[in-house]
C-alpha positions as CSV (number, residue, x, y, z in Angstrom):
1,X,96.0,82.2,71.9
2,X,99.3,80.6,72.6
3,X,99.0,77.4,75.1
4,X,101.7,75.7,76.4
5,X,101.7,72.2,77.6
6,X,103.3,70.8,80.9
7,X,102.4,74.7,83.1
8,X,104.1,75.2,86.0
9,X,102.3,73.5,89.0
10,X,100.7,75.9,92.0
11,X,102.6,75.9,95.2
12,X,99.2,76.9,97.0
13,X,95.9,75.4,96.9
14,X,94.5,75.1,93.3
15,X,91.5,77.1,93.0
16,X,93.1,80.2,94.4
17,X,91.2,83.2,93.7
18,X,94.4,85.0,92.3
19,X,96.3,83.3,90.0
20,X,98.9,85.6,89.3
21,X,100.2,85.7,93.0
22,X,101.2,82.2,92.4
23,X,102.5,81.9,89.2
24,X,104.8,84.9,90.2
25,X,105.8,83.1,93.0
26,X,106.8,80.2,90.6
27,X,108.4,82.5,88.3
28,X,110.7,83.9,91.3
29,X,111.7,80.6,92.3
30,X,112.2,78.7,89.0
31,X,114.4,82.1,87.9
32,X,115.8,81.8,91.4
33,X,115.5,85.8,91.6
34,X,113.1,87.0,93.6
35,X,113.3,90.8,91.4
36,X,112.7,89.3,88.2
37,X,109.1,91.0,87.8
38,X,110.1,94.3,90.4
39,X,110.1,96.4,87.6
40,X,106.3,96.2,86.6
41,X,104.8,95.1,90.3
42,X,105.3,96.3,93.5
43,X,104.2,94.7,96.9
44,X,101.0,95.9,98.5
45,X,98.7,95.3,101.5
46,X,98.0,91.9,101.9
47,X,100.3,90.2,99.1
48,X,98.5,92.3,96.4
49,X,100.6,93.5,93.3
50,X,99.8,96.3,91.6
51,X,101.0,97.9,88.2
52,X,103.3,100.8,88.8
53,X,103.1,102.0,85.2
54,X,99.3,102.6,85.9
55,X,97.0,103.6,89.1
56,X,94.2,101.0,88.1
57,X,93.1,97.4,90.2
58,X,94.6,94.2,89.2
59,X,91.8,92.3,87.0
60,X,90.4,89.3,86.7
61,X,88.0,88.2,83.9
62,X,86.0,85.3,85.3
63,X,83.2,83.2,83.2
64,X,82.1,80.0,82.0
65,X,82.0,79.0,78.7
66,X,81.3,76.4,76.2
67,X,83.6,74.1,74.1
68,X,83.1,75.7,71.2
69,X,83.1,79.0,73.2
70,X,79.7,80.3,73.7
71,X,79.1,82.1,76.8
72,X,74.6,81.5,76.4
73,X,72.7,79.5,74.2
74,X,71.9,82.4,71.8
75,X,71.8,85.7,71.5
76,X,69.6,87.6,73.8
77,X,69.5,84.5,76.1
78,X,70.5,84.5,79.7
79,X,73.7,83.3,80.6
80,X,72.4,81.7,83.7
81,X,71.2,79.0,81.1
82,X,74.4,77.4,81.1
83,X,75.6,78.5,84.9
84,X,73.1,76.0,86.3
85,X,75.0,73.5,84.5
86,X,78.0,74.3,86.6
87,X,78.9,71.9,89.1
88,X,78.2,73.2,93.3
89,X,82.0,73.3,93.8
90,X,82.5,75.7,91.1
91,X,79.8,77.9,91.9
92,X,81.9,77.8,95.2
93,X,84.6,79.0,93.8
94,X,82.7,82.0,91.7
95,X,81.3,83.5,95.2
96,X,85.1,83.0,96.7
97,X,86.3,85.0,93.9
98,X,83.7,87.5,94.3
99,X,84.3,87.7,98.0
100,X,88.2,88.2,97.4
101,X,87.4,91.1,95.4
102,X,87.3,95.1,96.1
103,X,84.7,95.4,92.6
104,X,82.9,93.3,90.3
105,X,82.0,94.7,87.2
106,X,79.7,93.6,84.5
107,X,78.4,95.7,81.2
108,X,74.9,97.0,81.3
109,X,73.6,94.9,78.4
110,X,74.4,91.8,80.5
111,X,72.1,93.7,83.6
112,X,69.4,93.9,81.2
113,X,69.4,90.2,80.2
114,X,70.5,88.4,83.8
115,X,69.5,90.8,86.4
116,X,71.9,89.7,88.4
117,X,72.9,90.5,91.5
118,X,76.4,90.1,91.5
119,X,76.4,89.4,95.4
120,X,78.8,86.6,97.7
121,X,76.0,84.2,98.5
122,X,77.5,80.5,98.8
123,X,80.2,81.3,101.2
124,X,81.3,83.6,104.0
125,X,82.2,87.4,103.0
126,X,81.7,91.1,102.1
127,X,80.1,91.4,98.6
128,X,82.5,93.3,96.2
129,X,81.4,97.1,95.2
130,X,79.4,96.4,91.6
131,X,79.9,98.5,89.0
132,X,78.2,99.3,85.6
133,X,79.5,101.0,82.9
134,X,77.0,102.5,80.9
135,X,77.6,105.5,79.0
136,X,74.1,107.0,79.1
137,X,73.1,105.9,82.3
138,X,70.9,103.2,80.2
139,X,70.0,100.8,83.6
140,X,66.3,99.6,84.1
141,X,65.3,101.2,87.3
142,X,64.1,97.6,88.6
143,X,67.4,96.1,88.5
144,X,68.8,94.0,91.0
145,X,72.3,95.8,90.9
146,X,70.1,99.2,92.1
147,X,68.9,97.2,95.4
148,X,70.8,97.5,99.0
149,X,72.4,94.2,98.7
150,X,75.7,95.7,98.1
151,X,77.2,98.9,97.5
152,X,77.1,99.9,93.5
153,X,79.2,102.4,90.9
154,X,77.4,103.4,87.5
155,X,79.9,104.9,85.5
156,X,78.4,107.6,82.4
157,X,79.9,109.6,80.3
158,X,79.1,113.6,80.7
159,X,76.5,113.0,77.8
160,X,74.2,110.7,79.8
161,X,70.7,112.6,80.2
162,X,70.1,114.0,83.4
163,X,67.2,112.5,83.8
164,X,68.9,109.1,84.2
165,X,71.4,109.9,86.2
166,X,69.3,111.5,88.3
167,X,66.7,108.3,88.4
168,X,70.1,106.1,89.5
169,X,71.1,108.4,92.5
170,X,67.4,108.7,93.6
171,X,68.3,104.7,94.3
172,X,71.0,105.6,96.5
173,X,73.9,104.2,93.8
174,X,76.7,106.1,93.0
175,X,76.9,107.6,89.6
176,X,80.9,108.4,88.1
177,X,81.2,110.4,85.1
178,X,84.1,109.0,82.8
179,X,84.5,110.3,79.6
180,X,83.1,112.7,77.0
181,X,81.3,110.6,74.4
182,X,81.2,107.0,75.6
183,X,82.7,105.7,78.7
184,X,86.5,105.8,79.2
185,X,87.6,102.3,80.9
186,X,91.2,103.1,81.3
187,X,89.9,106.7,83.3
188,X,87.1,104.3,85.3
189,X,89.8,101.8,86.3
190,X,92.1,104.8,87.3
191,X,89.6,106.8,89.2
192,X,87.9,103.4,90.8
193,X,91.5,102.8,92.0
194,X,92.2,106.5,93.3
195,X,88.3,106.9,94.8
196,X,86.8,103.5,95.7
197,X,90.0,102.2,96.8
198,X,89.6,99.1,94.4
199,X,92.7,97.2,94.2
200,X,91.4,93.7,93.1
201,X,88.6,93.8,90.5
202,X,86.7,90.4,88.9
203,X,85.2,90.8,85.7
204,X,82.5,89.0,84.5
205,X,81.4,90.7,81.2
206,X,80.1,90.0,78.0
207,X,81.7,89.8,74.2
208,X,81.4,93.6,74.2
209,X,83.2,94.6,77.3
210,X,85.8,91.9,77.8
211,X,86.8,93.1,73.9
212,X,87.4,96.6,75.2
213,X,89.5,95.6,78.8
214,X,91.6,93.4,76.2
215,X,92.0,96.3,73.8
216,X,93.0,98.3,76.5
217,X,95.1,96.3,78.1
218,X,93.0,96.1,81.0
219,X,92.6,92.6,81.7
220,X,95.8,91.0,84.1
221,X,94.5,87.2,84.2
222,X,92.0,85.2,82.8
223,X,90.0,82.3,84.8
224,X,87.3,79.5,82.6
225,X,84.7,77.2,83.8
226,X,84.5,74.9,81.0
227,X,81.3,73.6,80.4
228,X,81.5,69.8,78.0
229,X,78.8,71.4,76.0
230,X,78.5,72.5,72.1
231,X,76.0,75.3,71.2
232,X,76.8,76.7,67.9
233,X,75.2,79.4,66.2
234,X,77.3,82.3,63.9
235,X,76.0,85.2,66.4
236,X,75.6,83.0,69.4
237,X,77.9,85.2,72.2
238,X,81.4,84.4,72.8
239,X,83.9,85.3,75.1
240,X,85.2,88.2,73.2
241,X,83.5,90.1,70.9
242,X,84.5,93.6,69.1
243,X,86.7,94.0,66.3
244,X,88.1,91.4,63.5
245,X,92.3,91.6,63.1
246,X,94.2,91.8,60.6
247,X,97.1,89.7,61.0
248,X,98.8,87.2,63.8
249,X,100.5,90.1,65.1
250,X,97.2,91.4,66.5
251,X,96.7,88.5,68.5
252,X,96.5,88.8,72.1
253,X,98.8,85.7,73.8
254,X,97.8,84.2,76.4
255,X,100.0,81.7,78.7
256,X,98.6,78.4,80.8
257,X,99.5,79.0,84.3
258,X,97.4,76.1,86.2
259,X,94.2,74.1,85.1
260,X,92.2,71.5,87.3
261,X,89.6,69.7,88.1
262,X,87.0,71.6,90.2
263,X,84.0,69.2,90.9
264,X,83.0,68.5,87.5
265,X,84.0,71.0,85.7
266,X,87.6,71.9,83.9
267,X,89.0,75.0,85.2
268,X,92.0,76.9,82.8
269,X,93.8,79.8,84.4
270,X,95.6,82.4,82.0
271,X,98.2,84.9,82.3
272,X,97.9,87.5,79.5
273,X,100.6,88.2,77.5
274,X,100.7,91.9,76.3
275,X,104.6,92.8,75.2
276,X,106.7,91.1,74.0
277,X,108.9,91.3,77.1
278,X,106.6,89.5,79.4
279,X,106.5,86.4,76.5
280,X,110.2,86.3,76.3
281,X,110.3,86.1,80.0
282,X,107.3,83.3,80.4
283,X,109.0,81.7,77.5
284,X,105.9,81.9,75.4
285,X,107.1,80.6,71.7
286,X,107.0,83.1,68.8
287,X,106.6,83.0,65.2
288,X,109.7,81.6,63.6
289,X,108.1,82.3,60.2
């Protein structure tokens, strides 16, 4: 993680629910070209921007974590733990970004430990479409995610049992096939694009998922809650789980683009850093050696 002190300031509110609109603005007018990023984004409805090298929705990955970066007080425990630690105003802020959003998507492990559901509650709006990827159609048939509240996406992969799958659209969800073996998340993001019309998607997974949007490249911007709180614990949940690396090089760089105060809590927004090109022209440092 590369941070760098003294970020550009917002020129809209702070708090807004996508980050990345603004701190391209900043980039346009501190380069004084307003092209400089034309060649990955294009303009869309309603200020969106959307990669042109890929059909998939612009992503947010959203959560609250501690100092030491837990995201629950040990494993198998509830995240919602900690969230009731988190002051009103940023719980505000959650259900705005929710409620700016086309999808939501969580990982089914995290339905079978919160239940939650993954609805805009706190302030005026549409609840995003939820989805689930979950390979074999693994989803308790009581969960929350399965109830009217809002409209909801299980994505499988052509292995899940028919049984399953045929439990899930007995609840009146939709059930996607993507993938063989396991589910493909650069083919869900394509085909929720091309078929739900999701353009903006908030992620708010666990160690396991977020690992696998990062690995493939899959996550745009990064948003934490940071909670002045220490857990601990060697397999205590963290933001990103997955694989070790190997080396530096492996490292995925991230760069500050605003952080402030919401109620209580300190809020960090992150632009992720995937070439080398888009460090150069953040002026993210490198290794010198």
């Amino acid at each position: 993680m590369i941070i760098i002190p003294g970020a550009w300031q917002p020129l809209s509110e702070k708090g807004s629910v996508f980050p990345r609109k603004r701190t391209l603005v900043q980039r346009f007018l501190r380069a004084g070209n307003l092209y400089i990023r034309a060649e990955r984004y294009s303009s869309s409805v309603a200020g969106d921007f959307v990669p042109r090298d890929m059909r998939r929705p612009h992503v947010l990955m959203m959560s609250e974590i501690t100092v030491d970066g837990k995201l629950t007080l040990k494993k198998g425990a509830s995240s919602k733990i900690l969230m009731k630690y988190m002051d009103h105003a940023t719980e505000v802020l959650l259900h705005k970004t929710r409620a700016a959003c086309d999808a939501i998507m969580v990982g089914s492990h995290t339905i079978k430990i919160d239940n939650s559901f993954l609805t805009v509650r706190l302030v005026p709006g549409k609840s995003p479409l939820r989805v689930i990827p979950s390979s074999m159609a693994d989803i308790p048939p009581a969960a929350n995610v399965l109830g009217p509240d809002a409209p909801t996406v299980i994505a499988v992969c052509s292995r899940a049992p028919e049984e399953r799958v045929a439990v899930l659209r007995e609840k009146g969800v939709s059930v996607l096939v993507a993938g063989e073996d396991r589910v493909d998340l650069p083919l869900l993001m394509e085909k929720l694009h091309d078929n739900f019309g999701v353009r903006r998607m908030m992620l708010e997974g666990g160690p396991t998922l977020n690992w696998h949007m990062l690995h493939h490249r899959l996550v745009d911007e990064i948003r934490l809650i940071h909670l002045p709180f220490i857990v601990g614990g060697a397999d205590t949940p963290s933001l990103v789980g997955g694989m070790h690396i190997e080396d530096e090089s492996q490292m995925i760089r991230l760069s500050l683009s605003s952080h402030y105060m919401c109620g209580t809590n300190l809020v960090t927004e992150w632009q992720v850093l995937y070439t080398e090109k888009e460090r150069e022209e953040v002026g993210s440092p490198v290794n010198r050696g």
